[in-house]
N, C-alpha and C positions, 0 to 999 in steps of 0.2 A: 194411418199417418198421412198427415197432409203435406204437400211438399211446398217451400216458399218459393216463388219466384220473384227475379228480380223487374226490375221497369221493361227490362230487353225479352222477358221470358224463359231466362235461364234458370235451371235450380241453384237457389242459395246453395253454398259452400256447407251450411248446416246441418243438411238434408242429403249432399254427394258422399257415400262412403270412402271413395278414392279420395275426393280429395281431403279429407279427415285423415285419413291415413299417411298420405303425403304430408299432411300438418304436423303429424303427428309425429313421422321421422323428423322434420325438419326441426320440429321442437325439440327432441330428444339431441339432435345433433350441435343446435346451439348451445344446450345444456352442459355436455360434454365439452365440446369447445370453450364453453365459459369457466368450467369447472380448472380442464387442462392450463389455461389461460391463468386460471387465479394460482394455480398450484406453481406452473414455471413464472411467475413475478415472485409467489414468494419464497422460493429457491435463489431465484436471483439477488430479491431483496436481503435473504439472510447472506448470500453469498459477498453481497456489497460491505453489511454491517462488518464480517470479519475480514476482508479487507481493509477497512478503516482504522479496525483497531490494529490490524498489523504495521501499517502505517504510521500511525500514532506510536507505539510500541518499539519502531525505528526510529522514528523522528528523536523521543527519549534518547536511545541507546546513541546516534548522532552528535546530540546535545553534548551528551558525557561524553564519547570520543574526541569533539572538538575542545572540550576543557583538559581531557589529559594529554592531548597535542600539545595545545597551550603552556600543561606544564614542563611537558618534555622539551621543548623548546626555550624555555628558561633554563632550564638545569643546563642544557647543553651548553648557550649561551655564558652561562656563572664556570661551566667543563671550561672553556675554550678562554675566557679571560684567566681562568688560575693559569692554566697552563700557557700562555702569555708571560705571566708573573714569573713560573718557576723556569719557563725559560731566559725569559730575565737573569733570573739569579743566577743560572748557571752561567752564561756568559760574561755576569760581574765577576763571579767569583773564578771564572779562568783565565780573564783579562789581567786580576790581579795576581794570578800565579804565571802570566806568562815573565818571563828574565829571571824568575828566580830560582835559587840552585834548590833542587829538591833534596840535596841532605841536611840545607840549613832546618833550623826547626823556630 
């Protein structure tokens, strides 16, 4: 085996077994790190998507709450004017029984 040397005289990287070996971890380490890398994005990434839909999923349930507020707040509204009215009434209709003897008929 012939060894390369470089312009300086050193052996090529090719030719050094250490440093093949250190290549070699380092390769393997990138590897992993890239692998881990891809793995926590897409944990993340699915962890986002269902977020989103729980989001959305409340935004709905939202929607409808503010509509049945809405209605509840009507009916109360239509409560509060009857009972207006039949307080009304009752105050005609005591007004007109005040002076009078309660065993006339």
């Amino acid at each position: 085996m012939t060894a390369d040397f470089d312009p300086a005289g050193v052996p090529s990287v090719a030719d050094d077994p250490i440093a093949q070996s250190e290549l070699a971890v380092l390769t393997r380490r990138f590897e992993q790190g890239h692998e881990t890398t891809e793995r926590e994005f897409g944990i993340v990434k699915s962890d986002l998507t269902a977020v989103r839909l729980q989001v959305g999923n409340l935004a709905q349930k939202v929607s409808g709450l503010a509509e049945k507020v809405d209605q509840l707040a009507e009916e109360v509204r239509g409560l509060n004017d009857k009972i207006d009215r039949n307080q009304a009434q009752i105050v005609g209709l005591l007004t007109a029984l005040v002076g009078k003897d309660p065993d006339e008929s």
